[in-house]
C-alpha positions in Angstrom: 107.9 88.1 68.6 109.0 86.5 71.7 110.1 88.3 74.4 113.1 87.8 77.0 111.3 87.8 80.5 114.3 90.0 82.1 113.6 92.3 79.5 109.9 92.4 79.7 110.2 92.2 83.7 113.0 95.1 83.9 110.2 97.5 85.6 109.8 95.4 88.5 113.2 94.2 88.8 114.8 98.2 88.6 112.3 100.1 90.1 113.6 102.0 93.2 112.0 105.1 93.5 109.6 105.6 96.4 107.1 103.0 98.0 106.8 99.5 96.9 104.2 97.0 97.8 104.6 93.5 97.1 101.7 90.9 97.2 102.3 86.9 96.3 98.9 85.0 96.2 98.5 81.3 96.3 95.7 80.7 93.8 95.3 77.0 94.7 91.3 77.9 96.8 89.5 79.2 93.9 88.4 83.3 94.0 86.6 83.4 97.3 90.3 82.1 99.3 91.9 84.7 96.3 90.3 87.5 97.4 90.3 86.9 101.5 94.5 86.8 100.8 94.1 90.5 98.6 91.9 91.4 102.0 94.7 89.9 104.2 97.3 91.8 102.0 95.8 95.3 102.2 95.2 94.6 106.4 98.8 94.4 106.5 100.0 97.1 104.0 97.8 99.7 106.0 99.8 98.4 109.3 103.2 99.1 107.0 102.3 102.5 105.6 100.4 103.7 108.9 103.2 106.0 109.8 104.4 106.7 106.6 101.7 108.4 104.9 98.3 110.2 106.0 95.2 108.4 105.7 94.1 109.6 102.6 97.2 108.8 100.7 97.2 105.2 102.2 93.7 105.1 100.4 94.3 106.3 97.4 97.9 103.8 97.1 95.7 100.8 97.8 93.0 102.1 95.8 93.6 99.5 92.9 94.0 96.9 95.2 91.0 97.0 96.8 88.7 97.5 93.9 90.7 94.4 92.8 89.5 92.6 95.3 85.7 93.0 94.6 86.1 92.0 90.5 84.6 88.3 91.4 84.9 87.9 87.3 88.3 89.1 87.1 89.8 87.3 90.0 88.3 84.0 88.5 89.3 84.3 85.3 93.1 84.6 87.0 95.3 81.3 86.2 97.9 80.6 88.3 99.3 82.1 91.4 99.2 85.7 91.7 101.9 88.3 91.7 100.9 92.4 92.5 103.2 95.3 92.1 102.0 98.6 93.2 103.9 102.0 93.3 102.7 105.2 93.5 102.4 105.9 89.7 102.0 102.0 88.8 99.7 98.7 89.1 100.9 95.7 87.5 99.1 91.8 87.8 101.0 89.0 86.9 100.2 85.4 86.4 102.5 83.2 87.8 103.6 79.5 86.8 105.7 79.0 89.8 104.6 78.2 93.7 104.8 81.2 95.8 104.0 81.7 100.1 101.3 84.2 100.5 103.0 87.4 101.4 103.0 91.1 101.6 105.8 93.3 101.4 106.2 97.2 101.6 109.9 98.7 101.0 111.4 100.9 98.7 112.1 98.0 95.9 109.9 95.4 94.5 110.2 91.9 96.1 111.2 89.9 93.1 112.5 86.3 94.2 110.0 84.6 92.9 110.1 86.5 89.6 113.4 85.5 89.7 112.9 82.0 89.7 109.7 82.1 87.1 113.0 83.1 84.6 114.6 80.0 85.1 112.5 77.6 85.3 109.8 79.0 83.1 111.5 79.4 79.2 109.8 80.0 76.1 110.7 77.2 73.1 110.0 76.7 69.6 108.9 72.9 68.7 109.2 72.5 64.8 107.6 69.4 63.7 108.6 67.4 60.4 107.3 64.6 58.3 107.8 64.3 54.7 105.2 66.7 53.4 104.5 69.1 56.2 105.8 70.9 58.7 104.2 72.4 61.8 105.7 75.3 63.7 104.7 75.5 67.6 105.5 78.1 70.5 105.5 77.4 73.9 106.4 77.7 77.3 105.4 76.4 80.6 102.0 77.9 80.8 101.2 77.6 76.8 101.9 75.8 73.5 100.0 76.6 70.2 100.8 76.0 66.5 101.9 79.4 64.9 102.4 78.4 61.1 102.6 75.7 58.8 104.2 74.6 55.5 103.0 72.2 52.9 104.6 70.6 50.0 102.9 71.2 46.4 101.7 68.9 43.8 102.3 65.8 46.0 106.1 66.1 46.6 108.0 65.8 49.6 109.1 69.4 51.6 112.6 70.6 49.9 115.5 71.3 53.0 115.8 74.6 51.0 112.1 75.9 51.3 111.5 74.9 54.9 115.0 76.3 56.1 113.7 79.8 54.5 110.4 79.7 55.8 111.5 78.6 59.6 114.8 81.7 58.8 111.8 84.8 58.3 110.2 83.4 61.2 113.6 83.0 63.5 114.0 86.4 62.4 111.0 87.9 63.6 110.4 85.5 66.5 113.8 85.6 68.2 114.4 89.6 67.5 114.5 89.9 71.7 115.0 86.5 72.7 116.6 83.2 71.5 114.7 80.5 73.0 115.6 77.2 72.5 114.1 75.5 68.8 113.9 71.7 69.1 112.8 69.8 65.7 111.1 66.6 65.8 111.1 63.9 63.1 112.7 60.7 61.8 113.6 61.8 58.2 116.5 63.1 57.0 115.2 67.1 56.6 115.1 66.6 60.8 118.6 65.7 60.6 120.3 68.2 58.2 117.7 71.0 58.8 120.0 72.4 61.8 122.7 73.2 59.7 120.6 75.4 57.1 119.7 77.6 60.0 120.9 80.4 60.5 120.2 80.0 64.7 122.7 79.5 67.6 119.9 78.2 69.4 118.9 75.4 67.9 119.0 71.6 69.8 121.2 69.5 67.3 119.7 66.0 67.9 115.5 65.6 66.4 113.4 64.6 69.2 113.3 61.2 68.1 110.9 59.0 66.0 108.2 59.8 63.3 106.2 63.3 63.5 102.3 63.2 63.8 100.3 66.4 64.8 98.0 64.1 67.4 101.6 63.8 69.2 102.3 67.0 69.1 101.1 67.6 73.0 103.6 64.9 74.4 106.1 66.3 72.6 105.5 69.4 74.4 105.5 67.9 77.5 108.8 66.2 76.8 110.1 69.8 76.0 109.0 71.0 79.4 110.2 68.3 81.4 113.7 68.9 79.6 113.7 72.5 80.0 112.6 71.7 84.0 115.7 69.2 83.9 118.0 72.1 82.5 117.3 74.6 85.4 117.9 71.8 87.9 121.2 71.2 86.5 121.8 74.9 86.3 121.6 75.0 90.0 123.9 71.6 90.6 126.5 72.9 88.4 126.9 76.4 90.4 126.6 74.4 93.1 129.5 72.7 92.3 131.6 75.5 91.2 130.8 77.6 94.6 132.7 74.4 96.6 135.3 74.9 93.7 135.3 78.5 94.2 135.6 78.1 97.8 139.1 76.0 97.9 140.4 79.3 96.1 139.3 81.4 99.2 136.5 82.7 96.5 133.2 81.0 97.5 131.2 82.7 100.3 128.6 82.2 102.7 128.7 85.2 105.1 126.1 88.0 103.9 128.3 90.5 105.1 131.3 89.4 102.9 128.8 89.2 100.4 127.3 92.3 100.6 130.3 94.4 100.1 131.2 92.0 97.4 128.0 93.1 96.1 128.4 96.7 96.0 131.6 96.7 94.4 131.1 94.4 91.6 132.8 91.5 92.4 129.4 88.8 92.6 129.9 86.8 89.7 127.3 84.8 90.5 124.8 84.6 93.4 122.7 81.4 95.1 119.7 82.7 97.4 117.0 80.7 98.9 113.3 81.5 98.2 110.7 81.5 101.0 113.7 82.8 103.7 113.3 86.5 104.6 116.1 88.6 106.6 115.0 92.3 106.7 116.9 94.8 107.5 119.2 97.7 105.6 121.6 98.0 103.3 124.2 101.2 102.3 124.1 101.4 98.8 127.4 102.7 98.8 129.2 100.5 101.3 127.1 97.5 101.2 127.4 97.4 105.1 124.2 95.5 106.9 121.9 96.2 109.7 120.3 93.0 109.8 116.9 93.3 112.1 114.1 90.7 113.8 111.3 91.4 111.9 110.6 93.7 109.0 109.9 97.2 111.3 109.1 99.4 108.7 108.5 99.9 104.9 112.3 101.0 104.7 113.4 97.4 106.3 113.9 94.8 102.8 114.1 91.2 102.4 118.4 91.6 102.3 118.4 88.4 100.0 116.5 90.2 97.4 118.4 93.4 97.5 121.3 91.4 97.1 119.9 89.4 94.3 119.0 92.3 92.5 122.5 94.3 93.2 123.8 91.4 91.8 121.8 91.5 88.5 122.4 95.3 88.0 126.2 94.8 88.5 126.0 92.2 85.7 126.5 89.4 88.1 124.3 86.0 88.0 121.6 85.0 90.0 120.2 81.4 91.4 116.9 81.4 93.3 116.6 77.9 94.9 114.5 76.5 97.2 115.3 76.7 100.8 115.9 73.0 101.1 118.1 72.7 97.7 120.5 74.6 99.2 123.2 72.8 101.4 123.0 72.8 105.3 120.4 75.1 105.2 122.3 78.5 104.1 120.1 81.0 102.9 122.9 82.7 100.6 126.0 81.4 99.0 128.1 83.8 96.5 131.0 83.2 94.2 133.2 86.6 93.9 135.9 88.1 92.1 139.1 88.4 93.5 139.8 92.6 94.2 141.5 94.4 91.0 145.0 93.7 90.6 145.1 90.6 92.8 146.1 87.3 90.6 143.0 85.5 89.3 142.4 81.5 88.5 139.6 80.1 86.3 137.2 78.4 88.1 136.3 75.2 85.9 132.5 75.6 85.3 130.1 72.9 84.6 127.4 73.3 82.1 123.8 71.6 82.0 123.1 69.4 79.3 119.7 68.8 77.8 118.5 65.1 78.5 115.3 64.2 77.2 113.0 61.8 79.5 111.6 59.1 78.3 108.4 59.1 76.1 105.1 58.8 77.5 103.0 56.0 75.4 100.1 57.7 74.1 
């Protein structure tokens, strides 16, 4: 069964009760540069929790963490970058597929940004290949891609529509129980073509992938997938990008946190654009949503505002874009598009959606 990340990430994204550390590692150096960044991480958590909690407490929160950073064989078997949540009661390691900037972070949430923007650029996919006897069923995402099942015609005959579209239905079923990611077919016959409409998926791309099916081409057909599904979350952020200048000719796009803020709070962020790798620490009221913006991050109650915002945003039900600071327009490190207040005359904002584009084909 796959499982939808915001689902499976809802811990880290939620939690709010007590301390919070935050570590992002860049595992580009190999284990040796991995485990000087844990050291550098834990220097700086001390620094953070210093006058916070006695020394003995300190120790026993980083506990984990520093036995973590003498496992030479686990930190070597880690692939990617590096993600570590630590709470009182909690330890969590995550694998990342995304670039991240070394940092620590202690506050009373979970800095999630760049979880954030591992959901929308990282989605799990079903590749069903086709030819006229056999038919392959892969799973992948940005990180994997294996071949979960197979189907074979008997006695010599060609694969019937009706017996492949109940064999890839049971596994729909089971696979997409949480999730529905995205099923693309591949094959030139015409059980590619009229395969879609047996299916009892919403999620399913309605053009085959293009030309004949072979296994040995299974991997560039992956990649193809990938580059797509890369393509897709670029587009994503164009087309909110588009309706926020929309939004603001109706006095409903905005750019000043502290409009944003109490926009926040009450409800009214339909959707929310924040840059990644831009920190500005400071407070928040959770009931108001009024700001006290500081320098520096002072103390372990001072957050990145830009992910409290971002995750207000997601708990109210609003949307959330995580770009990159230099995708972002004039530099602005958060744009929202709001609701106008209850009872106040509303217009529909004309939204663009992405549309799958498929790049050319790599020659094998």
């Amino acid at each position: 069964m796959i499982s939808n990340k915001k689902t499976a990430l809802k811990f880290l994204l939620e939690s709010k009760d007590g301390l919070h550390l935050t570590a992002y590692l860049d595992n580009s150096g190999g284990a040796g540069r991995l485990r000087d960044q844990i050291r550098e991480s834990l220097i700086v958590a001390r620094e953070f929790l210093k006058n916070t909690l006695p020394p003995a407490e300190i120790d026993r929160f980083l506990e984990p963490i520093q036995k973590l950073s003498g496992d030479k064989k686990l930190l070597k078997e880690m692939n990617g970058n590096v993600g570590l949540f630590r709470t009182a009661t909690s330890f969590r390691i995550l694998n990342l597929p995304v670039t991240v900037e070394q940092i620590c972070v202690v506050a009373t949430t979970f800095h999630v940004k760049p979880l954030l923007r591992w959901m929308q650029v990282d989605h799990d996919f079903l590749l069903l290949g086709l030819d006229r006897r056999a038919a392959f069923l892969y799973q992948g995402n940005q990180q994997s891609f294996r071949c979960i099942d197979s189907i074979e015609a008997s006695d010599n005959d060609q694969l019937r529509l009706e017996e492949v579209a109940i064999w890839m239905n049971e596994w729909l079923m089971d696979l997409a129980r949480d999730a529905k990611p995205k099923l693309f077919l591949a094959g030139d016959g015409p059980l590619a073509v009229e395969l879609p409409e047996e299916l009892a998926y919403p999620n399913t791309y309605s053009r085959p992938l293009g030309g004949p099916f072979r296994q040995n081409s299974a991997a560039s057909l992956c990649y193809d997938v990938r580059q797509t599904l890369i393509q897709e979350a670029r587009k994503t952020l164009e087309s909110a990008l588009v309706e926020f200048y929309l939004a603001e000719d109706l006095k409903l796009g905005k750019r000043n946190i502290f409009q944003i803020a109490k926009a926040a709070i009450q409800g009214r962020v339909r959707k929310l654009i924040v840059a990644d790798g831009i920190q500005i620490f400071g407070k928040m009221d959770p009931k108001t949503g009024g700001l006290a913006i500081h320098p520096a991050d002072l103390d372990h109650e001072d957050d990145d505002l830009l992910d409290d915002l971002a995750q207000t945003v997601l708990a109210k039900g609003g949307e959330v874009i995580v770009a990159k600071r230099d995708e972002i327009p004039k530099g602005h490190p958060i744009l929202a598009i709001i609701d106008r207040p209850t009872g106040e005359s509303t217009q529909t904002l004309p939204v663009g959606q992405p549309t799958l584009e498929f790049p050319q084909r790599r020659a094998l």
